[in-house]
C-alpha positions in Angstrom: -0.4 14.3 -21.1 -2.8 12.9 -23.6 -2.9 8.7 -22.6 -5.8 6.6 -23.0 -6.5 3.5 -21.0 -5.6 0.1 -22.8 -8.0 -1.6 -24.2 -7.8 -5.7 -25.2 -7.3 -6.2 -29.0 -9.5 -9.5 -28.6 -11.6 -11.4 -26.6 -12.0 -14.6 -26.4 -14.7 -16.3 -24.2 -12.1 -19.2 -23.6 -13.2 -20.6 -20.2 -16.7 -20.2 -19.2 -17.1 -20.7 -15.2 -19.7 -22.5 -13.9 -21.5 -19.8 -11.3 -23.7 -22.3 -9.5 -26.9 -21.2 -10.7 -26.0 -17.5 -10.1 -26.2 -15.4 -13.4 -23.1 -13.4 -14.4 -24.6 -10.2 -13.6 -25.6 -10.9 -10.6 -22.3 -12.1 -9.5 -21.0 -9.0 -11.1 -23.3 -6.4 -9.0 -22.5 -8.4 -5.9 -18.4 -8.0 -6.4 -18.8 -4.1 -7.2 -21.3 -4.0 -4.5 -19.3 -5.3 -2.0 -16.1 -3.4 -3.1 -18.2 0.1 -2.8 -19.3 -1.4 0.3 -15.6 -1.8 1.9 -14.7 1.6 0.1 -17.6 3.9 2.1 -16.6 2.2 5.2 -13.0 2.5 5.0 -13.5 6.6 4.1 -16.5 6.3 7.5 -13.1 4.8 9.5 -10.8 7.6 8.5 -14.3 10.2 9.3 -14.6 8.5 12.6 -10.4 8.5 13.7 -9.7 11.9 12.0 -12.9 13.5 13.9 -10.5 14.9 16.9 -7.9 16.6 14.5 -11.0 18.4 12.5 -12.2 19.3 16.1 -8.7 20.5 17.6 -7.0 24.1 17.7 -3.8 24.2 15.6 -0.8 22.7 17.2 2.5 24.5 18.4 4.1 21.6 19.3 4.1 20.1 15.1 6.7 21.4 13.2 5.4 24.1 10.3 5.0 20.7 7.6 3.1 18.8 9.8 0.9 21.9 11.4 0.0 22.3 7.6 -0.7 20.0 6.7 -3.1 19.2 10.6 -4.8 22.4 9.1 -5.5 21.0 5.4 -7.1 18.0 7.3 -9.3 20.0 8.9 -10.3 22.2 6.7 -10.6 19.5 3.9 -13.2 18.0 6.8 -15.6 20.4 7.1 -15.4 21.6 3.8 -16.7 18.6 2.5 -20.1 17.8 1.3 -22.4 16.9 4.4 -18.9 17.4 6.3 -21.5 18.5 9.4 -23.5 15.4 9.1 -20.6 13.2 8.6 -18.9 15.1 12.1 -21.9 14.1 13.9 -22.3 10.7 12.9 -18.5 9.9 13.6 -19.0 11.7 17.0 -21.6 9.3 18.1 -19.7 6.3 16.5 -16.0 7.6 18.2 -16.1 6.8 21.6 -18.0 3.1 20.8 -15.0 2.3 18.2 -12.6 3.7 20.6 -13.5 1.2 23.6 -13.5 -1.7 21.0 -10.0 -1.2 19.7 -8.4 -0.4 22.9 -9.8 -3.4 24.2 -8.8 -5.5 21.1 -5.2 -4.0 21.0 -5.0 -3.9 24.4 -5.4 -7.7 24.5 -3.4 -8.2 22.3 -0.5 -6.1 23.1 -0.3 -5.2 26.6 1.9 -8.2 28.5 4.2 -8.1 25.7 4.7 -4.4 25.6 4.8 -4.8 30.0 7.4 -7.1 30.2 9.5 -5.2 27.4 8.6 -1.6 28.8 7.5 -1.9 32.6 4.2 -0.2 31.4 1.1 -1.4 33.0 -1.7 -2.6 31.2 -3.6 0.9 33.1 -1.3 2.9 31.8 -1.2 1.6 28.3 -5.2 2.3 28.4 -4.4 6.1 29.3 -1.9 6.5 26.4 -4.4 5.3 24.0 -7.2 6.9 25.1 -4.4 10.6 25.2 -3.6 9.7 21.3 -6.8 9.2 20.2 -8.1 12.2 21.5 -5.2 14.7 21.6 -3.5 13.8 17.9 -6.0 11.5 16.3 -3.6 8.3 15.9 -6.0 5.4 16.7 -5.0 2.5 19.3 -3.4 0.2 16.6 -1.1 3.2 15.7 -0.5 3.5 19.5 1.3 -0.3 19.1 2.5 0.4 15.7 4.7 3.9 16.0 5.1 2.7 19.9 4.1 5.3 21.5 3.8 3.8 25.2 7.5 4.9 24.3 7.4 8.4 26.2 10.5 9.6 24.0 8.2 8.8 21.4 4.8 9.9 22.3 6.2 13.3 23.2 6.6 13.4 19.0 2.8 12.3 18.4 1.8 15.5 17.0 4.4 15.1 14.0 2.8 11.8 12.7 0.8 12.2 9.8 -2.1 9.6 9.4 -3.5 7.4 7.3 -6.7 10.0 7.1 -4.9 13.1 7.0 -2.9 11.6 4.2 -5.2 9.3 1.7 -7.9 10.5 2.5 -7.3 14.1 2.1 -3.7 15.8 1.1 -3.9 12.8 -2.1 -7.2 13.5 -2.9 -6.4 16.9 -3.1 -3.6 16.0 -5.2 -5.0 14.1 -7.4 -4.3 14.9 -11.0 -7.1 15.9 -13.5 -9.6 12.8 -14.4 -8.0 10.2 -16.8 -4.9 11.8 -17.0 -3.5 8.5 -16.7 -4.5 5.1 -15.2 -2.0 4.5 -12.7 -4.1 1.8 -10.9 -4.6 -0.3 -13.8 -2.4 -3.0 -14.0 -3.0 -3.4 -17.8 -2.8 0.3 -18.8 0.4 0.6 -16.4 2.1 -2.4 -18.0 1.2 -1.4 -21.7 2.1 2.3 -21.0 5.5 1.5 -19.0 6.2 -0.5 -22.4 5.7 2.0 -24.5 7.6 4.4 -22.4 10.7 3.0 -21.8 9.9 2.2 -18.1 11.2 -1.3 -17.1 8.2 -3.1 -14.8 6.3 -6.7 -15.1 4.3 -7.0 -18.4 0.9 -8.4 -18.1 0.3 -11.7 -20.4 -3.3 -11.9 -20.6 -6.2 -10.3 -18.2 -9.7 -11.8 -17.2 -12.9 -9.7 -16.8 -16.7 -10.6 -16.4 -15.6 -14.6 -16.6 -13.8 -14.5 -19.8 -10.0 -15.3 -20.6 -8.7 -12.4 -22.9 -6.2 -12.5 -24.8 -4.0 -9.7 -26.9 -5.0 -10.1 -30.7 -2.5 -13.1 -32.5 -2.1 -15.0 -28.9 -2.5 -18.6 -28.4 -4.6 -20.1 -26.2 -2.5 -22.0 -23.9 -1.1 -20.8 -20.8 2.8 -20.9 -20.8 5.3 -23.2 -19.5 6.5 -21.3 -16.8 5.2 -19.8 -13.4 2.3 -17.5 -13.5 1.3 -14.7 -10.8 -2.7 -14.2 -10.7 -3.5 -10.5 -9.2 -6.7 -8.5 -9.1 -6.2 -5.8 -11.8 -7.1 -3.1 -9.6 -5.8 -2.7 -5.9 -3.0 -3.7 -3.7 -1.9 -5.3 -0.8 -1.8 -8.4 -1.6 -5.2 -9.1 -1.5 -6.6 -12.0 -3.5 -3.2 -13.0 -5.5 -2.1 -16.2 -6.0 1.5 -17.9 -7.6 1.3 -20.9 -9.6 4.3 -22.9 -9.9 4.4 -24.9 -13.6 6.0 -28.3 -12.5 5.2 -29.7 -16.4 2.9 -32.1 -17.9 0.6 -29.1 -18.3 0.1 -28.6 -14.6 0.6 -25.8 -12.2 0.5 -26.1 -8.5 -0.5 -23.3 -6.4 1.0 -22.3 -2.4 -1.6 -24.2 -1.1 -0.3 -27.5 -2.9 -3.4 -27.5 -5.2 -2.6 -28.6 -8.7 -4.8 -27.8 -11.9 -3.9 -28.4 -15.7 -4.0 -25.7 -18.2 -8.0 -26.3 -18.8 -8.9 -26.1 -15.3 -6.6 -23.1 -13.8 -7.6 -21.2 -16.9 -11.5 -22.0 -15.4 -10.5 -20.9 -11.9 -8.8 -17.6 -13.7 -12.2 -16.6 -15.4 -13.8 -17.6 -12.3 -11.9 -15.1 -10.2 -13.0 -12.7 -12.8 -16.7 -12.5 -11.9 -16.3 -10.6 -8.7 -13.5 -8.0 -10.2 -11.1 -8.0 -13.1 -8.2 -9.8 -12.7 -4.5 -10.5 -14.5 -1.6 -13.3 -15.6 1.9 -12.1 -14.9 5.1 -14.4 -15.5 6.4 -15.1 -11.5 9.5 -13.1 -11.2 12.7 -14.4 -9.1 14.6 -12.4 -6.8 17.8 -11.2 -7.8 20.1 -14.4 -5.8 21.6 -12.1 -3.4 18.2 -11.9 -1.9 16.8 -15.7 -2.8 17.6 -16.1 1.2 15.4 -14.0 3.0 12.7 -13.7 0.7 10.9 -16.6 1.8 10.7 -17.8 -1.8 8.3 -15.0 -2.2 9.1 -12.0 -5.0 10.7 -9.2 -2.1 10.6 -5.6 -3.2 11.3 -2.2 -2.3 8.8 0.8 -1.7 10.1 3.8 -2.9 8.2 7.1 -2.4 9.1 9.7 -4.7 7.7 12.9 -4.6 7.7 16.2 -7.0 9.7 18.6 -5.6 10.4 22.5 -5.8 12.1 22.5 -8.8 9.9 20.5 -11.2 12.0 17.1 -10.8 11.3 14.0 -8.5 12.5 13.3 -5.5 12.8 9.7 -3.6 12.3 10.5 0.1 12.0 7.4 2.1 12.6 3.0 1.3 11.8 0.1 3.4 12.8 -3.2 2.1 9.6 -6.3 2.6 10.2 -9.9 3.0 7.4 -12.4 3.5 7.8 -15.0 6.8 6.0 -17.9 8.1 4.3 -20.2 5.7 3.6 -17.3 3.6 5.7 -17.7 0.2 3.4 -15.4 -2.6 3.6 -11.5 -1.3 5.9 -9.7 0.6 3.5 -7.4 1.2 3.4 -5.5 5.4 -0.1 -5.6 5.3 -0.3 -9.5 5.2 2.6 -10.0 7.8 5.4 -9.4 6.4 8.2 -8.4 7.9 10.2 -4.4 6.3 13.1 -2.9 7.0 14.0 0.6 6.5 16.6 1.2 3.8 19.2 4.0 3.9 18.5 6.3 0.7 22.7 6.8 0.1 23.8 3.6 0.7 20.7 0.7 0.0 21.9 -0.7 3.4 19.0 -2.4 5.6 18.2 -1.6 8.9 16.2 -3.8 11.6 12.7 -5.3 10.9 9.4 -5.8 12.0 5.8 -6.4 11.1 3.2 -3.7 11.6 3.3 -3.9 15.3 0.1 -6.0 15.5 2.3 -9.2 16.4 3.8 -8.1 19.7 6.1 -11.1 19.7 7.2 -10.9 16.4 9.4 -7.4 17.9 12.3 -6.1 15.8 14.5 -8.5 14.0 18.1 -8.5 12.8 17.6 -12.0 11.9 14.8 -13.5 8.8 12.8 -15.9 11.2 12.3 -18.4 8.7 15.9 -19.0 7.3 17.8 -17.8 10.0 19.8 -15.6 7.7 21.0 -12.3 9.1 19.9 -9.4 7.0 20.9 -6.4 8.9 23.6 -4.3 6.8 23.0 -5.7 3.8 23.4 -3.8 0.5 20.8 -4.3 -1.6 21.9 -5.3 -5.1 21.7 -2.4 -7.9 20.6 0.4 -5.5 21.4 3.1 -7.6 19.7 2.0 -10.4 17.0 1.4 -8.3 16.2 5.2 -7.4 17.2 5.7 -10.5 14.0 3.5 -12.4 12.3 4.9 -9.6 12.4 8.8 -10.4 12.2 8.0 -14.1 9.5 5.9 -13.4 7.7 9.2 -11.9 8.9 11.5 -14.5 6.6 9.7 -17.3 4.0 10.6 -14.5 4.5 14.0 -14.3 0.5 15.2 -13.1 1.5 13.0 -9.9 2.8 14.6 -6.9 3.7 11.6 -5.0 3.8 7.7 -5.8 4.7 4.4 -4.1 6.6 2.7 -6.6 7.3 -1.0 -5.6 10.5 -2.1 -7.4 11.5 -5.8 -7.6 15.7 -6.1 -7.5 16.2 -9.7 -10.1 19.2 -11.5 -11.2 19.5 -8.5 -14.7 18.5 -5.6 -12.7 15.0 -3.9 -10.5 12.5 -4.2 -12.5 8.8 -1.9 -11.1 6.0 -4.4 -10.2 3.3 -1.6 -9.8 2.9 2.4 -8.6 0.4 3.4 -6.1 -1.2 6.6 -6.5 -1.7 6.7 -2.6 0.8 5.8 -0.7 1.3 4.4 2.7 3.5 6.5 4.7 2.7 3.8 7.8 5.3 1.6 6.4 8.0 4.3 6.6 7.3 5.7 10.4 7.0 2.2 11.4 10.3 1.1 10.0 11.8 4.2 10.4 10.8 4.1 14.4 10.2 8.1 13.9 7.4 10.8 12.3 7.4 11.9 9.0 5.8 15.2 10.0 9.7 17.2 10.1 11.0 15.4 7.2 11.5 16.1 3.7 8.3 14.4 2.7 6.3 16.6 4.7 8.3 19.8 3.2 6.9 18.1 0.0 3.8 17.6 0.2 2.9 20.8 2.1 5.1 22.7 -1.0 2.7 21.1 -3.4 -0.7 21.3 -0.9 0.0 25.0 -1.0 0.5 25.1 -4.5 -2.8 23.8 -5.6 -4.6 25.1 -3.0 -3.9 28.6 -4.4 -5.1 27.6 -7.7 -8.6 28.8 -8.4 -11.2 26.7 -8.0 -9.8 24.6 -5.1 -11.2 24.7 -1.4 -8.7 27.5 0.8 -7.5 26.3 4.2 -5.6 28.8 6.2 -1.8 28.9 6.5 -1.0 27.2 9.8 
């Protein structure tokens, strides 16, 4: 596929920030500084919790996917420059981490988990300390897939993790450099344009301090509400609504209010520290308006190529944002997801990540007190739908995370992630991925490239 990543047609230094006395380099190298910073030690994290699976025989007790793709991880571990010195280092930092965050979770977790389960604090130390060491799924995973469970913790070793996953089988997977420019909300939104693909257009971006704007654009900011969204990266992190309420002025979740001048300023400001973009505020379809939160709620849905060439959705969970949160929906800043059943778009029962013990499983959105268990979710089938056409214009990808919006005129894609979470899914799902079709998938297309010349061998579990 021969794509090129968007460029601006013009820019326009429209709003200057003032940087308190810092130059605009400076402020530049600190932001890419400190995002290479959080990027080596999120890849140390996943080096330090992997470090038993790279270090353990194969398992019988995983089912062939998940054995697979066990063995990938820890081949892919060794195999990898200074994979020795990175072993060594995560040995000496493993049992130090692993006293902190049994501590930490077990503080946070244990009376809750004891009154619901009978389980002593004791033994909820034990069945951390037995995860971590005999299947590599850290203490907060221990909470989140709720393994003090014994039912459940007798299916640890078909869990795949966070490090076997995104830090490995994707980055194996990864199609050729610049194939496309999936992470980039501009590129995506000019390239879903131009290919048919329905998803949230971008109005205007900001980078190194300055407002740009297409070529032919005015200057104003429009009369209507605005989302603000680093241009790279998910999660949530660092987005912001702003609500127009007229006379020029916008007000933000926070109740701040800026004119058009001003929150253009506090835009290009943003921008020093990393790129970031201006999309209209979209409104949930009404079916949903009453247990969203007034935040935008969306779907995941992880598609992935399968055997044939085509593209497959595998697994949904439906987020809605609580408490005083009213911008993302997002599960990894407390919202609440429920899975979704792939025939029928019906939710299930909800929770958070499982770092809120009281929070629990929910039939019931604990803001509005609106039951949401059962619900069909408006245009479902046209939701998978966009969702594997979505993929198929993104054909050197073997799986993506597409996060659809459902509005009043149909879903509409808000953004694709080239890594996704498969957390989400075992924690809504309340069971392993490791014996289900996603597995099948992604060890179909591990083995596939793996056999391609070139590419590291790992042996057949």
């Amino acid at each position: 596929m021969d794509v090129q990543p968007l460029q601006p047609e013009a820019s326009r230094p429209l709003a200057k920030p003032s940087v308190g006395g810092l130059t605009i380099s400076v402020a530049l190298a600190r932001g890419k500084l400190w995002k290479g910073t959080l990027a080596r030690a999120e890849q140390f994290a996943y080096d330090v919790s992997g470090l038993p699976m790279a270090l353990a025989p194969a398992s019988r007790q995983a089912s062939e996917a998940a054995a697979y793709l066990h063995a990938v991880y820890k081949e892919y571990f060794w195999r990898l420059p200074a994979g020795p010195g990175k072993a060594l280092l995560a040995a000496v930092t493993w049992p130090f981490a692993l006293a902190f965050t049994i501590v930490q979770n077990t503080a946070r977790n244990a009376a809750v988990i004891r009154q619901r389960t009978g389980k002593s604090a004791v033994s909820q130390v034990l069945g951390q300390l037995h995860c971590a060491a005999s299947y590599a799924i850290a203490p907060p995973w221990y909470y989140m897939f709720e393994l003090f469970d014994d039912d459940r913790r007798a299916q640890a070793p078909l869990y795949l993790t966070a490090h076997e996953t995104i830090a490995a089988a994707y980055e194996l997977l990864e199609p050729v450099a610049n194939t496309d420019f999936l992470a980039d909300k501009v590129w995506f939104a000019d390239y879903c344009k131009a290919t048919g693909i329905i998803a949230v257009p971008v109005l205007f971006q900001a980078t190194r301090g300055e407002i740009c704007l297409p070529k032919g654009d005015g200057e104003a900011l429009p009369d209507s509400d605005l989302f603000v969204k680093p241009r790279q990266g998910n999660g949530g992190h660092h987005s912001e609504r702003w609500d127009f309420v007229g006379d020029g002025h916008y007000r933000n979740s926070k109740g701040e209010a800026l004119d058009r001048r001003d929150l253009l300023r506090w835009i290009a400001h943003q921008s020093l520290g990393q790129d970031f973009v201006v999309q209209p505020r979209l409104v949930n379809h009404p079916l949903l308006r009453d247990i969203s939160n007034d935040a935008l709620a969306t779907v995941r849905v992880l598609t992935c190529r399968d055997e044939k060439g085509g593209f497959e959705a595998t697994n949904v969970a439906f987020r809605m944002a609580i408490g005083t949160n009213s911008v993302v929906d997002n599960f990894h800043q407390g919202g609440l997801a429920a899975p979704v059943d792939l025939a029928t778009g019906r939710i299930g029962r909800a929770s958070d990540m499982g770092v809120r013990p009281h929070v629990g499983w929910r039939d019931i959105h604990p803001v509005t007190g609106v039951a949401f268990i059962g619900r069909v979710l408006p245009f479902w089938t046209d939701v998978l739908e966009l969702a594997r056409r979505a993929h198929a214009a993104f054909p050197q990808r073997t799986a993506i995370g597409w996060d659809v919006a459902m509005l009043e005129d149909g879903p509409c894609i808000i953004e694709g992630n080239g890594k996704p979470d498969l957390d989400i899914h075992q924690r809504v799902e309340r069971r392993p991925l490791g014996d289900q079709r996603i597995a099948e998938l992604l060890a179909y297309n591990l083995r596939k490239r793996l056999a391609q010349p070139g590419v590291i061998a790992t042996t057949d579990a």
